[in-house]
N, C-alpha and C positions, 0 to 999 in steps of 0.2 A: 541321426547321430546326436547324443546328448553334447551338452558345452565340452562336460567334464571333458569326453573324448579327445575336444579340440585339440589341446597342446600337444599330444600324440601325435593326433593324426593334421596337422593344419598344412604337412606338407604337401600330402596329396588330396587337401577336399580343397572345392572352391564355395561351397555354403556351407556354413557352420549354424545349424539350429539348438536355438536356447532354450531350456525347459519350458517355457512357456510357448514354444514353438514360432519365435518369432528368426528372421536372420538378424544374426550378428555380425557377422564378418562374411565380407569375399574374398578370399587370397589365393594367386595366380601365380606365386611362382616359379619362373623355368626359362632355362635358356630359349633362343628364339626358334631350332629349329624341331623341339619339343610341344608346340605351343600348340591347341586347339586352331583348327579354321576359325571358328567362334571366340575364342581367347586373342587371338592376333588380330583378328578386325575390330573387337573392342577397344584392344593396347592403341592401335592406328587411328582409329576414328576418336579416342580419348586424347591423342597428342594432336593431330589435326585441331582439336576446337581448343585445345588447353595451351598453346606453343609459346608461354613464359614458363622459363625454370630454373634452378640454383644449379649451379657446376660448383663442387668440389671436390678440388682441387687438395696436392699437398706442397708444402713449402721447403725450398731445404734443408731447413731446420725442422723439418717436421711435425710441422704447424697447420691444421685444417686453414683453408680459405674457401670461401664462398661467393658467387657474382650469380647476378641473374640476365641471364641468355633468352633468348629467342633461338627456337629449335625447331628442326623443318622435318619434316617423314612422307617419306611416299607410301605408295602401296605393298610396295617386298617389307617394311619397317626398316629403312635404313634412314636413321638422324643423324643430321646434321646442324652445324652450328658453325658462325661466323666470331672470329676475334680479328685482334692486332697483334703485330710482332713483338710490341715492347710492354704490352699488359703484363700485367703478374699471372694471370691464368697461363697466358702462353708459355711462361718464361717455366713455370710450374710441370705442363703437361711437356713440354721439350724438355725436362727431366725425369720425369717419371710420368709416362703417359697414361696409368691407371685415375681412373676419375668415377664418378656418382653424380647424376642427375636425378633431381625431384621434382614432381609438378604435381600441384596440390589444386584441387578444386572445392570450394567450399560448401555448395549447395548439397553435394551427397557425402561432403567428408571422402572425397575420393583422393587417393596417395598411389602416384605411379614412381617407383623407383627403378631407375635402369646403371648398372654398374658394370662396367669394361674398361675399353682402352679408347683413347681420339688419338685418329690416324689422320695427321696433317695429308692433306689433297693436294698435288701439286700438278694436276690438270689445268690450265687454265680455264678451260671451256667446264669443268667440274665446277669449278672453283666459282666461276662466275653464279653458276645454278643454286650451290651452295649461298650466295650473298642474296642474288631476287627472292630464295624461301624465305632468306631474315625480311625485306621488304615486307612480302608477301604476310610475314607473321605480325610485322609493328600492322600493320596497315588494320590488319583485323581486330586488334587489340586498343586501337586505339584513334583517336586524333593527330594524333602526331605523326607522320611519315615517314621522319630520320629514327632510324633506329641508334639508341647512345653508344655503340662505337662507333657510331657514323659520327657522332659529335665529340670526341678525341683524339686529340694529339697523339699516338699511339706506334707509328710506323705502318706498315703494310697490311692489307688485308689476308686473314689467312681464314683457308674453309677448312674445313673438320668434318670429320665420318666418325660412328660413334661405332664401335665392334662389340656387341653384346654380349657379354658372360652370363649376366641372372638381371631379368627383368620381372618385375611382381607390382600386379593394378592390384590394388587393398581400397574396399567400400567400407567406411567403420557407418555410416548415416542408416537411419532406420526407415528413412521415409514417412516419419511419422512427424506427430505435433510435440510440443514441450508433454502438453499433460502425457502422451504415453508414456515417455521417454521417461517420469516421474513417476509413473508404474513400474517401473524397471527399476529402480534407485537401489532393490534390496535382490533383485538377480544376482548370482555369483559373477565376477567380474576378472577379468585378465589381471596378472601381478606383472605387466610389463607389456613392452611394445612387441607385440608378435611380429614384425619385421626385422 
C-alpha cells in the first residue's frame, strides 16, 4: 500500500508503507469487541506497562479539563481509575459522563486513545479492587507510594469503569536513528493528525 493510499484507507490498515517502503504509521482503531486477539493484547500489555494518563473531561460551561490519572486493566480490557467526590473531574463526569483517555509513550512515539463513558462502581468490594490497581500503578511508576489523590482533601474515594466506544494504539516512531529519519525530511508527509 503506497502513502498516498493511506488517508483513504487508514481506517482499515494497521501498517501504512511509505514509498520508500519503510512504516510510517500503525493505527488500530475499533471498538473493543472488534479488536484483533493480537490487537487487544497489544492495547492490554501497552496500558499495563504505560498506567499514567490525561482524563478529559468537560465542564459545564463547556470548557475542556484535563488531570493525570493512574489507570488499571485487566485481561478482558476493562479500565479503571480512582478519584474523589469533590474533584472537578468527578463533579464533571457526574454531569456528563462521556470522557477521553491518553497515554503517550515516548520511546516509540506510541499514542493510545480510549473514548466512552466512566461508570461510577458502587460495589464496595469493586471499588476497593479498583483503588490497590491505582496503588498497584503509583508503585510501578515510581518512588512514591501515595498516589496524589491519596494526598487531597477531596471527600470520598470513588472507582470508575471505563465503557469503551473507539479505542486506537497509533505508533508514529520509526525505530530508527535521527540520521534516518533526516532521510525522510523530503517524504510526502500527513497535512494533519490522523487520529
Amino acid at each position: 500500500m503506497m502513502y498516498q493510499d493511506w488517508q483513504v484507507r487508514k481506517r482499515i490498515c494497521k501498517i501504512c508503507i511509505g514509498p520508500s517502503q519503510r512504516v510510517y504509521y500503525k493505527y488500530m482503531p475499533t471498538t473493543p469487541n472488534t479488536l484483533t486477539a493480537e490487537d487487544r493484547t497489544k492495547i492490554i500489555r501497552f496500558l499495563k506497562t504505560h498506567p499514567v494518563a490525561v482524563l478529559a473531561t468537560t465542564s459545564e460551561q463547556g470548557k475542556p479539563h484535563a488531570s493525570i490519572i493512574y489507570v488499571n486493566v485487566d485481561d478482558h480490557l476493562t479500565i479503571t481509575f480512582t478519584t474523589k467526590r469533590e474533584t472537578t473531574k468527578y463533579k464533571n463526569i457526574a454531569r456528563d459522563s462521556n470522557i477521553m483517555l491518553v497515554v503517550y509513550e515516548a520511546q516509540n512515539q506510541s499514542i493510545l486513545q480510549v473514548q466512552g463513558k466512566a461508570v461510577e462502581v458502587t460495589d464496595p468490594a469493586e471499588q476497593r479492587a479498583i483503588y490497590q490497581g491505582t496503588l498497584h500503578a503509583t508503585k510501578q511508576t515510581g518512588d512514591d507510594e501515595v498516589p496524589p489523590i491519596a494526598k487531597i482533601s477531596a471527600g470520598s474515594y470513588v472507582g470508575f469503569r471505563v465503557e469503551i466506544e473507539d479505542i486506537q494504539l497509533t505508533t508514529y516512531g520509526w525505530h530508527s536513528s535521527f540520521a534516518k529519519a533526516i532521510r525522510h525530511t523530503n517524504d510526502p508527509h500527513s497535512t494533519g493528525d490522523p487520529a
